[in-house]
PyMOL Python script that loads the backbone (N, CA, C, O; Angstrom):
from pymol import cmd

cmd.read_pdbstr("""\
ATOM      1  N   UNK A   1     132.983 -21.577 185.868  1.00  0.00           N
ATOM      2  CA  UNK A   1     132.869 -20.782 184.658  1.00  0.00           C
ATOM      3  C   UNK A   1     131.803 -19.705 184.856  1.00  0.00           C
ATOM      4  O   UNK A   1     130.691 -19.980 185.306  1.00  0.00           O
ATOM      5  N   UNK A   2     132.176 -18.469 184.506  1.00  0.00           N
ATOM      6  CA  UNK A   2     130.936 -17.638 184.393  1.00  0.00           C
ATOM      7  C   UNK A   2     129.730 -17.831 184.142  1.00  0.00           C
ATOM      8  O   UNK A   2     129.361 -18.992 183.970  1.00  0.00           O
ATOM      9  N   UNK A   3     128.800 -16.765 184.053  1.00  0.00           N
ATOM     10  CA  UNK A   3     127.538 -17.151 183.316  1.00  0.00           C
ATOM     11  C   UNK A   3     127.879 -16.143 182.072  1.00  0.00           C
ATOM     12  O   UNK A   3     128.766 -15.293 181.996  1.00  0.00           O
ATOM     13  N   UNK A   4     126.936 -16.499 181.177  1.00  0.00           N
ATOM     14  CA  UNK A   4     127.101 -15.671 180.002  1.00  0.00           C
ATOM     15  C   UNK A   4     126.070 -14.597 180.533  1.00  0.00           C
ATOM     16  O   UNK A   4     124.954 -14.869 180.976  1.00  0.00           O
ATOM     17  N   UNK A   5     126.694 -13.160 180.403  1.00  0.00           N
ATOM     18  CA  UNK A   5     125.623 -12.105 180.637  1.00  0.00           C
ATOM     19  C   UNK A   5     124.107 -12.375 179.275  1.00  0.00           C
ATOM     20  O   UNK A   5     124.131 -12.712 178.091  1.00  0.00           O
ATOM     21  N   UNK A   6     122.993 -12.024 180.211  1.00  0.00           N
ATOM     22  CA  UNK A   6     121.794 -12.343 179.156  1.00  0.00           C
ATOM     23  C   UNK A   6     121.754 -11.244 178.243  1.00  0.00           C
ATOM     24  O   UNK A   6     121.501 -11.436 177.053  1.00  0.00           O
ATOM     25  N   UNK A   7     121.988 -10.089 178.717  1.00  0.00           N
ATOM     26  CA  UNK A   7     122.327  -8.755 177.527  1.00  0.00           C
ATOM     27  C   UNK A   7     122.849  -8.641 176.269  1.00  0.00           C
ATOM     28  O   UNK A   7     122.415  -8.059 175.275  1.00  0.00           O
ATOM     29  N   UNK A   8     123.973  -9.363 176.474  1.00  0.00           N
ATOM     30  CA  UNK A   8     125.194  -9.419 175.920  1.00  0.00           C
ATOM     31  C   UNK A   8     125.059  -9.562 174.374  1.00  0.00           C
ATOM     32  O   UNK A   8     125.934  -8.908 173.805  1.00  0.00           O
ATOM     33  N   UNK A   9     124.061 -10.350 173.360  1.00  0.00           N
ATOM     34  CA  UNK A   9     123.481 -10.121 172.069  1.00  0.00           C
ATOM     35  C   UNK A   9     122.905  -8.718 171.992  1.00  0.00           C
ATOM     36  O   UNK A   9     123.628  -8.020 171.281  1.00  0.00           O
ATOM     37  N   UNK A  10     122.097  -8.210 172.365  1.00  0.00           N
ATOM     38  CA  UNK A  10     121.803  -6.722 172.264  1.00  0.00           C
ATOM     39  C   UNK A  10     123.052  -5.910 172.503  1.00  0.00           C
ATOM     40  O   UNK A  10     122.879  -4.906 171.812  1.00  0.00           O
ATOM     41  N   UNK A  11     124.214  -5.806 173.109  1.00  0.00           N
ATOM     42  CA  UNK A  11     125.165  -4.777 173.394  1.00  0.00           C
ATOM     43  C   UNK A  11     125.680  -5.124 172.246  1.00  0.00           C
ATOM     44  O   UNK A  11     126.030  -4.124 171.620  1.00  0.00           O
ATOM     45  N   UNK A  12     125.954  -6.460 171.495  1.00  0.00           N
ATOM     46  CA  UNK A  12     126.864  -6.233 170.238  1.00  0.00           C
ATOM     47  C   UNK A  12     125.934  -6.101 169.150  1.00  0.00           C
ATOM     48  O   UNK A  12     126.349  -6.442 168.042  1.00  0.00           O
ATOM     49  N   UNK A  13     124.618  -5.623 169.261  1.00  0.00           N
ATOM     50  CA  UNK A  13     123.923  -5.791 168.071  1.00  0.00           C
ATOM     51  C   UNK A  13     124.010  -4.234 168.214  1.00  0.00           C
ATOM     52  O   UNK A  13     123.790  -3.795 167.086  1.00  0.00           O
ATOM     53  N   UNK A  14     124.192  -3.374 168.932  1.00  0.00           N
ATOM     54  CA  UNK A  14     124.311  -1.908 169.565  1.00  0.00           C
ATOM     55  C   UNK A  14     126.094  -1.641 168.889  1.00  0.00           C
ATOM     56  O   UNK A  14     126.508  -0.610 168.359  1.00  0.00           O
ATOM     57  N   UNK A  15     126.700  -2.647 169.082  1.00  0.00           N
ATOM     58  CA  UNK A  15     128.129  -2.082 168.479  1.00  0.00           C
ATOM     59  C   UNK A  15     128.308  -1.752 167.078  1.00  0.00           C
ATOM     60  O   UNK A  15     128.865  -0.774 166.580  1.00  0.00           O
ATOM     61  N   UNK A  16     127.480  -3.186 166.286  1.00  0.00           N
ATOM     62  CA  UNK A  16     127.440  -3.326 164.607  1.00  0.00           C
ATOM     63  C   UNK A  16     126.595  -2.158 164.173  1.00  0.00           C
ATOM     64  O   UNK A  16     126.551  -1.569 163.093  1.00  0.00           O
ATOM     65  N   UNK A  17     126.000  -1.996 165.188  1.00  0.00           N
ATOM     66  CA  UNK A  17     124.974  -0.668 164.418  1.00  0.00           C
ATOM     67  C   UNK A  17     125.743   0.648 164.296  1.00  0.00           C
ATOM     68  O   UNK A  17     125.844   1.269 163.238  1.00  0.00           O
ATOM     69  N   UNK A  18     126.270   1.018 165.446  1.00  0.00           N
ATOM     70  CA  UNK A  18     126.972   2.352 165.760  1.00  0.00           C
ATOM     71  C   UNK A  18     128.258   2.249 164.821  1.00  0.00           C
ATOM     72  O   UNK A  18     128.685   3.271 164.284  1.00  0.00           O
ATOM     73  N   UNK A  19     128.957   0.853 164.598  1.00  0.00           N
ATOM     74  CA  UNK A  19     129.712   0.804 163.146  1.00  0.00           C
ATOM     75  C   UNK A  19     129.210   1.241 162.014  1.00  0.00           C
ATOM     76  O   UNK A  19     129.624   2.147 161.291  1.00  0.00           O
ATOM     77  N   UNK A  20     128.150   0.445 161.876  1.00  0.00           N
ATOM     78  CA  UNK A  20     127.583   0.388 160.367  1.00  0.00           C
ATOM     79  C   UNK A  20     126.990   2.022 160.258  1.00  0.00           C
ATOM     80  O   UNK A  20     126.935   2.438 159.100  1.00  0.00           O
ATOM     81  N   UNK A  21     126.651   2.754 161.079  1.00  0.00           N
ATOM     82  CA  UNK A  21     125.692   4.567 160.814  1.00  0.00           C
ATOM     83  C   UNK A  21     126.861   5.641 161.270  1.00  0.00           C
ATOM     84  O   UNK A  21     126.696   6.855 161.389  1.00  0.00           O
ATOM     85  N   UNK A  22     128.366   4.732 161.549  1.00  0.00           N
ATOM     86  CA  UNK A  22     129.485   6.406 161.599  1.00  0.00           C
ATOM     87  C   UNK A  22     129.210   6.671 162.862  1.00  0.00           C
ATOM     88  O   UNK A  22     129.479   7.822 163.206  1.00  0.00           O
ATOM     89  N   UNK A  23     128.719   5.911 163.733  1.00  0.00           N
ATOM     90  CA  UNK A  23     128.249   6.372 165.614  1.00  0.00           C
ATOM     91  C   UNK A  23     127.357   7.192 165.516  1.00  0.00           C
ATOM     92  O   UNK A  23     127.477   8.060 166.381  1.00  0.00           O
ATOM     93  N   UNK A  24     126.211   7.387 164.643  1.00  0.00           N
ATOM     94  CA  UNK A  24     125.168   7.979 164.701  1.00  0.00           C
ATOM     95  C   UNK A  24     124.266   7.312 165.681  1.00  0.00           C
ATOM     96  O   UNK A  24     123.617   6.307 165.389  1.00  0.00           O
ATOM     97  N   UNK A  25     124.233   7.921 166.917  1.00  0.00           N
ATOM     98  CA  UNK A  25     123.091   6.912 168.086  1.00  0.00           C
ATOM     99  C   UNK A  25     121.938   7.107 167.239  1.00  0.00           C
ATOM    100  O   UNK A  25     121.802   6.064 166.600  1.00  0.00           O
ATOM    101  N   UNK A  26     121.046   7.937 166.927  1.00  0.00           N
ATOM    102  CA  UNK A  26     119.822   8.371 166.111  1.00  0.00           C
ATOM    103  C   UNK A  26     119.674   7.653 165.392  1.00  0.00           C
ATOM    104  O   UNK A  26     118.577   7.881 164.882  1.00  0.00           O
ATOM    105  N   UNK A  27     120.312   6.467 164.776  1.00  0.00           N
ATOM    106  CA  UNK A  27     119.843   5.725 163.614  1.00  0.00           C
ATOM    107  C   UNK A  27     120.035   4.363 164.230  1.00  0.00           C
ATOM    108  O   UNK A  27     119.598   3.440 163.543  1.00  0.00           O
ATOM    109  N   UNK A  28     120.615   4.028 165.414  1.00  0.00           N
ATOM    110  CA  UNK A  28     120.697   3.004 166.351  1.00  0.00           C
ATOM    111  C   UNK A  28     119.131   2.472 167.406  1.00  0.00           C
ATOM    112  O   UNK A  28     119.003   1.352 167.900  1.00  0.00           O
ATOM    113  N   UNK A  29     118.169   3.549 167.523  1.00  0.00           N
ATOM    114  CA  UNK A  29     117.476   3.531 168.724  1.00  0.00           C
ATOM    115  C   UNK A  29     116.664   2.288 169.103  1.00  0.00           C
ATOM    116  O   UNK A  29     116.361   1.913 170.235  1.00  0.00           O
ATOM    117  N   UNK A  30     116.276   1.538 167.526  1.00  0.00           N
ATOM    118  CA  UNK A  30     116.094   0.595 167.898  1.00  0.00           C
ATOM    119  C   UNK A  30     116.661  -0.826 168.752  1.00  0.00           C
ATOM    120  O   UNK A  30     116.080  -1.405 169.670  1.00  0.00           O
ATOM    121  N   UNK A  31     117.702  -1.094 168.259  1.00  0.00           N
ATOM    122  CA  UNK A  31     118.490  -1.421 168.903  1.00  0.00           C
ATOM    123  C   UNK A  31     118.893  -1.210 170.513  1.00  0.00           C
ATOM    124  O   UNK A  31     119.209  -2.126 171.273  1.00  0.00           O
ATOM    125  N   UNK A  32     118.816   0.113 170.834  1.00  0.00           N
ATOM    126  CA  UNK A  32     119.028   0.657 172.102  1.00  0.00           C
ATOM    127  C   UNK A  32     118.017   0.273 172.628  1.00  0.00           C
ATOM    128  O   UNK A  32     118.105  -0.599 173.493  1.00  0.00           O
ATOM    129  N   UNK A  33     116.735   0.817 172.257  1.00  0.00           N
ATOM    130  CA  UNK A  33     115.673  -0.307 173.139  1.00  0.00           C
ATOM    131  C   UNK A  33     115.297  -1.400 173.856  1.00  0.00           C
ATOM    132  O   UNK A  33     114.943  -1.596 175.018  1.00  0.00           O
ATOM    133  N   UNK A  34     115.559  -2.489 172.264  1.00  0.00           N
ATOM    134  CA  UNK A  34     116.258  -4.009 172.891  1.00  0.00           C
ATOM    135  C   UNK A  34     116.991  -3.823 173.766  1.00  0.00           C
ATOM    136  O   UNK A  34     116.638  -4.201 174.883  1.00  0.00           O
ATOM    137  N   UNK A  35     118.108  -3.262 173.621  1.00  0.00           N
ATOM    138  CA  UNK A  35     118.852  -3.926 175.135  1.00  0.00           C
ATOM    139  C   UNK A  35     118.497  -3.270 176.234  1.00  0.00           C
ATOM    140  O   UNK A  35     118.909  -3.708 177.309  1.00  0.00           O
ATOM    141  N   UNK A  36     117.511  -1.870 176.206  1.00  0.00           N
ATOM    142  CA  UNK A  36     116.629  -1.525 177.774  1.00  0.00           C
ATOM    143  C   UNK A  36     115.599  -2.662 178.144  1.00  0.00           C
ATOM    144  O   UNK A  36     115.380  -3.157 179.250  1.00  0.00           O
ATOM    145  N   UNK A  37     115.061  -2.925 176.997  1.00  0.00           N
ATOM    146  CA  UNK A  37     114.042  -3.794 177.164  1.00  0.00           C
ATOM    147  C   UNK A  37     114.965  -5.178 177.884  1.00  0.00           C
ATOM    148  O   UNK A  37     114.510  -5.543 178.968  1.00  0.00           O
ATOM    149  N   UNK A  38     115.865  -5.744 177.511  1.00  0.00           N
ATOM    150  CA  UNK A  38     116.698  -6.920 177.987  1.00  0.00           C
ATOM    151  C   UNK A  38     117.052  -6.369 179.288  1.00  0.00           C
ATOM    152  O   UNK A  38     116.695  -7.104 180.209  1.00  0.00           O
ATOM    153  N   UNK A  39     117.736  -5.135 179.701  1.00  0.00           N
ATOM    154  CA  UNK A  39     117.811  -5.340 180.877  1.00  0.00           C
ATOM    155  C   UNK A  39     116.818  -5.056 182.246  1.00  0.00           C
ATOM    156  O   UNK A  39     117.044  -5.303 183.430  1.00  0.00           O
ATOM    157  N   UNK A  40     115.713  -4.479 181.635  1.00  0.00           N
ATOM    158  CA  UNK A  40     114.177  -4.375 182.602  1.00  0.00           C
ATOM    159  C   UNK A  40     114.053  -5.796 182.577  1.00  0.00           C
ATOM    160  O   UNK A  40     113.037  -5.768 183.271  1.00  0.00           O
ATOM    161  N   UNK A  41     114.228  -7.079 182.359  1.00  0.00           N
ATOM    162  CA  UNK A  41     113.736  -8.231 182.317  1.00  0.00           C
ATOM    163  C   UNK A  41     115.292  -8.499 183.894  1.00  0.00           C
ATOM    164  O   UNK A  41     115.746  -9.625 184.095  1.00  0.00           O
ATOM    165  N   UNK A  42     115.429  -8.155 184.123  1.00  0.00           N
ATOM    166  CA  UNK A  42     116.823  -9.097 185.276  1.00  0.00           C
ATOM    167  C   UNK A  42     116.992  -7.587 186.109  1.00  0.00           C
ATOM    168  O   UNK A  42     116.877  -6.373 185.945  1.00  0.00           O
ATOM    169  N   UNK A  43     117.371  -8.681 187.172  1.00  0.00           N
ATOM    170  CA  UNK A  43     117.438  -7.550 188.413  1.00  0.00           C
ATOM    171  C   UNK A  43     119.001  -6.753 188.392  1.00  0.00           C
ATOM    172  O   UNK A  43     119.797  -7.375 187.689  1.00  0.00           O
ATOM    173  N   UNK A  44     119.573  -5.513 189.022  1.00  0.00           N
ATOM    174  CA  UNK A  44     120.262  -4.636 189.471  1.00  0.00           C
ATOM    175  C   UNK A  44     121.225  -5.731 189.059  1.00  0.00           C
ATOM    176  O   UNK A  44     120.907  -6.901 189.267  1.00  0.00           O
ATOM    177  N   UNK A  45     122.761  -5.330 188.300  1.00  0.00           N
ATOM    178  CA  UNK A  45     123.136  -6.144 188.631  1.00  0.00           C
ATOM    179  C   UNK A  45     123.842  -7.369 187.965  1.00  0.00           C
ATOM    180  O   UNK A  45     125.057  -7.568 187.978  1.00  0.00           O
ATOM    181  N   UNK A  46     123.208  -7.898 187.575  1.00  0.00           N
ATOM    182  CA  UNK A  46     122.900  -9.300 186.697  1.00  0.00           C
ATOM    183  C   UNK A  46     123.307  -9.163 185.360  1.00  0.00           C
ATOM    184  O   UNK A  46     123.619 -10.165 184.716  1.00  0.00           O
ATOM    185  N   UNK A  47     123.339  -8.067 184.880  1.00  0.00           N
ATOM    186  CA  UNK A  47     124.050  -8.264 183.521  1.00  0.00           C
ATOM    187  C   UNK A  47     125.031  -6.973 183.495  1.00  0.00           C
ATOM    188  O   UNK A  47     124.573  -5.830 183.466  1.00  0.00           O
ATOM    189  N   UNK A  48     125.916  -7.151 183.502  1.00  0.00           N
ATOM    190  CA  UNK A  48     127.320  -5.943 183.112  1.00  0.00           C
ATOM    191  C   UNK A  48     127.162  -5.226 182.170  1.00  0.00           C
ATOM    192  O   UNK A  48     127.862  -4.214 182.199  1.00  0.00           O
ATOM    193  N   UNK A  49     126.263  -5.378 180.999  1.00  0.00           N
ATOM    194  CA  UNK A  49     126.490  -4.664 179.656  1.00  0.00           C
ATOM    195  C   UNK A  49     125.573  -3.259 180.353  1.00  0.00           C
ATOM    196  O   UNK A  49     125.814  -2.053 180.317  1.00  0.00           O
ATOM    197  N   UNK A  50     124.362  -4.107 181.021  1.00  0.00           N
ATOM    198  CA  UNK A  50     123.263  -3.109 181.415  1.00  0.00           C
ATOM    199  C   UNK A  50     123.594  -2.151 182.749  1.00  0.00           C
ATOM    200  O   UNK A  50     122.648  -1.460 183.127  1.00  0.00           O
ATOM    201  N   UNK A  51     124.898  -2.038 183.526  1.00  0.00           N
ATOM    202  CA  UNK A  51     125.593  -1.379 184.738  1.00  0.00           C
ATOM    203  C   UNK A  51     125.251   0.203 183.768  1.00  0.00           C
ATOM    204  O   UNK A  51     124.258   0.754 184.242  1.00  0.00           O
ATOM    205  N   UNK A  52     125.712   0.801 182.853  1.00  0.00           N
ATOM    206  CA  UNK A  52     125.355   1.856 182.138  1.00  0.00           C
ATOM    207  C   UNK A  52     124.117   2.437 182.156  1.00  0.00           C
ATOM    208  O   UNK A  52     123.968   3.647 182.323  1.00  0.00           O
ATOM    209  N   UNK A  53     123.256   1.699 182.005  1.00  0.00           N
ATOM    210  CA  UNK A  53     121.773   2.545 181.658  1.00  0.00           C
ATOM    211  C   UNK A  53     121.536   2.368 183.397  1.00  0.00           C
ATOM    212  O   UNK A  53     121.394   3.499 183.860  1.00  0.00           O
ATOM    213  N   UNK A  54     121.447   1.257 184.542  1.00  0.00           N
ATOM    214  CA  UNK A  54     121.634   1.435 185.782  1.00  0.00           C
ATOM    215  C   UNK A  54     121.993   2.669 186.684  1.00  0.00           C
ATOM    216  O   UNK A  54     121.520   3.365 187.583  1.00  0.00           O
ATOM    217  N   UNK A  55     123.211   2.511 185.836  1.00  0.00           N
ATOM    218  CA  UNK A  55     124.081   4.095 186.128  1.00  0.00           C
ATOM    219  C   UNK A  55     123.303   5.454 186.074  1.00  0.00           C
ATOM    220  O   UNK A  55     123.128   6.263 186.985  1.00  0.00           O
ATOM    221  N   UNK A  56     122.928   5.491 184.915  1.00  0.00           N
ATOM    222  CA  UNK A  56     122.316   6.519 184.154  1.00  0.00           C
ATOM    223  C   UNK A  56     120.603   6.922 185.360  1.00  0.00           C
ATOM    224  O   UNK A  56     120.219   7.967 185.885  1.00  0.00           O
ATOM    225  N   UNK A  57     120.067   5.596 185.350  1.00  0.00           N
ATOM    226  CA  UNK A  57     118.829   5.626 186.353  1.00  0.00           C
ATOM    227  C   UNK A  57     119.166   6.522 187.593  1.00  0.00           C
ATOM    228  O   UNK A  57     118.678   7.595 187.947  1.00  0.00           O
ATOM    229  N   UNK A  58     120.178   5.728 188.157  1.00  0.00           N
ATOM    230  CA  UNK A  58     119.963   6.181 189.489  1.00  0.00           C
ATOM    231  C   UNK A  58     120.525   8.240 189.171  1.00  0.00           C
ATOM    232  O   UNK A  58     119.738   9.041 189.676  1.00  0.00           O
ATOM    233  N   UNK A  59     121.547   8.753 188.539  1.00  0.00           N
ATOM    234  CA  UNK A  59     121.882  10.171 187.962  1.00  0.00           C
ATOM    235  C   UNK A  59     121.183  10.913 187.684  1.00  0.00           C
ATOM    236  O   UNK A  59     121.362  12.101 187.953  1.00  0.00           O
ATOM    237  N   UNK A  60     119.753  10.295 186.810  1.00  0.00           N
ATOM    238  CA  UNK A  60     118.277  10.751 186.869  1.00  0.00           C
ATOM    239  C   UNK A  60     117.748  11.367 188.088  1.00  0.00           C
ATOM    240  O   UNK A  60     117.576  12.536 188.432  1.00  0.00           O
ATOM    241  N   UNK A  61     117.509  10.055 188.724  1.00  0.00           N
ATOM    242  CA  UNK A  61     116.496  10.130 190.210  1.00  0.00           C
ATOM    243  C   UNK A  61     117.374  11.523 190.834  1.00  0.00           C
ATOM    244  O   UNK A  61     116.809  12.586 191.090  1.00  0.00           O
ATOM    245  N   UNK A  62     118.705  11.309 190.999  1.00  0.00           N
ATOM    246  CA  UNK A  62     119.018  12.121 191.937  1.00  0.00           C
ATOM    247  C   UNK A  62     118.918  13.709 191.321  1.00  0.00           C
ATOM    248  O   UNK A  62     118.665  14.737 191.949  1.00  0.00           O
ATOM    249  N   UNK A  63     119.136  13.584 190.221  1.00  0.00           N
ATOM    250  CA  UNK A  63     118.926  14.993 189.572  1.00  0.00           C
ATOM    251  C   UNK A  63     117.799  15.193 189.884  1.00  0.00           C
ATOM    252  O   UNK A  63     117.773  16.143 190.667  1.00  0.00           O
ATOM    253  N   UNK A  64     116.528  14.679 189.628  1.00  0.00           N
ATOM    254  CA  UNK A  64     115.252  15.288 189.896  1.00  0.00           C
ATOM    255  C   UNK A  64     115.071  15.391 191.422  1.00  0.00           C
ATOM    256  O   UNK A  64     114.561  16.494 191.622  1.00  0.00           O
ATOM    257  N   UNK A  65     115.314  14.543 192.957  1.00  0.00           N
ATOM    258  CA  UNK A  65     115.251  15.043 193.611  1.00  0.00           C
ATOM    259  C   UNK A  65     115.806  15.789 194.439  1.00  0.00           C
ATOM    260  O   UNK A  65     115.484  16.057 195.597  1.00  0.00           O
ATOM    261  N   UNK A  66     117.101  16.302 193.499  1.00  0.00           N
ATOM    262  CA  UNK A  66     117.816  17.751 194.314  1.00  0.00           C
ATOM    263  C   UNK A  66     117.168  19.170 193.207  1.00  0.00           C
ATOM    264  O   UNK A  66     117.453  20.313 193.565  1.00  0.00           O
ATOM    265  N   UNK A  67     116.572  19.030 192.294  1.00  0.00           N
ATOM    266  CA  UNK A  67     115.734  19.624 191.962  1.00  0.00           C
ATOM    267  C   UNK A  67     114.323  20.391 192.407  1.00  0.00           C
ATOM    268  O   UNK A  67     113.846  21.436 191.964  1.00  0.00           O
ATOM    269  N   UNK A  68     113.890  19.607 193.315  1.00  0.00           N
ATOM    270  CA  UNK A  68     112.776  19.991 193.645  1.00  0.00           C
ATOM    271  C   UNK A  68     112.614  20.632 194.980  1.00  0.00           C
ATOM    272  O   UNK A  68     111.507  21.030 195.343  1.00  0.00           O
TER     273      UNK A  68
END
""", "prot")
cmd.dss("prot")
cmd.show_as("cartoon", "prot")
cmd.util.cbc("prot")
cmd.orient("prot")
């Protein structure tokens, strides 16, 4: 049996929100936090919900060092 991803309460507490404000991210951020904050706690990897903001990291880095 799988493991249950550890994220996985923060990504749906991230869904009910973006329901409940019309997909207003701006009124979500708290929420969005929690689940950065949940996935800085586990390595590369380890939770699927968090492959997105992962994603997003490494798109960063590389933007800034073909930037410079």
């Amino acid at each position: 049996m799988p493991q249950k991803d550890p994220c996985q309460k923060q990504a749906c507490e991230i869904q009910k929100c973006l329901q409940a404000n019309n997909y207003m991210e701006s009124k979500c951020q708290a929420v969005i936090r929690e689940l950065r904050k949940c996935c800085a706690q586990y390595p590369k990897g380890r939770s699927v919900v968090c492959s997105g903001f992962e994603k997003e990291e490494e798109e960063n880095l590389t933007l800034k060092s073909a930037s410079k």
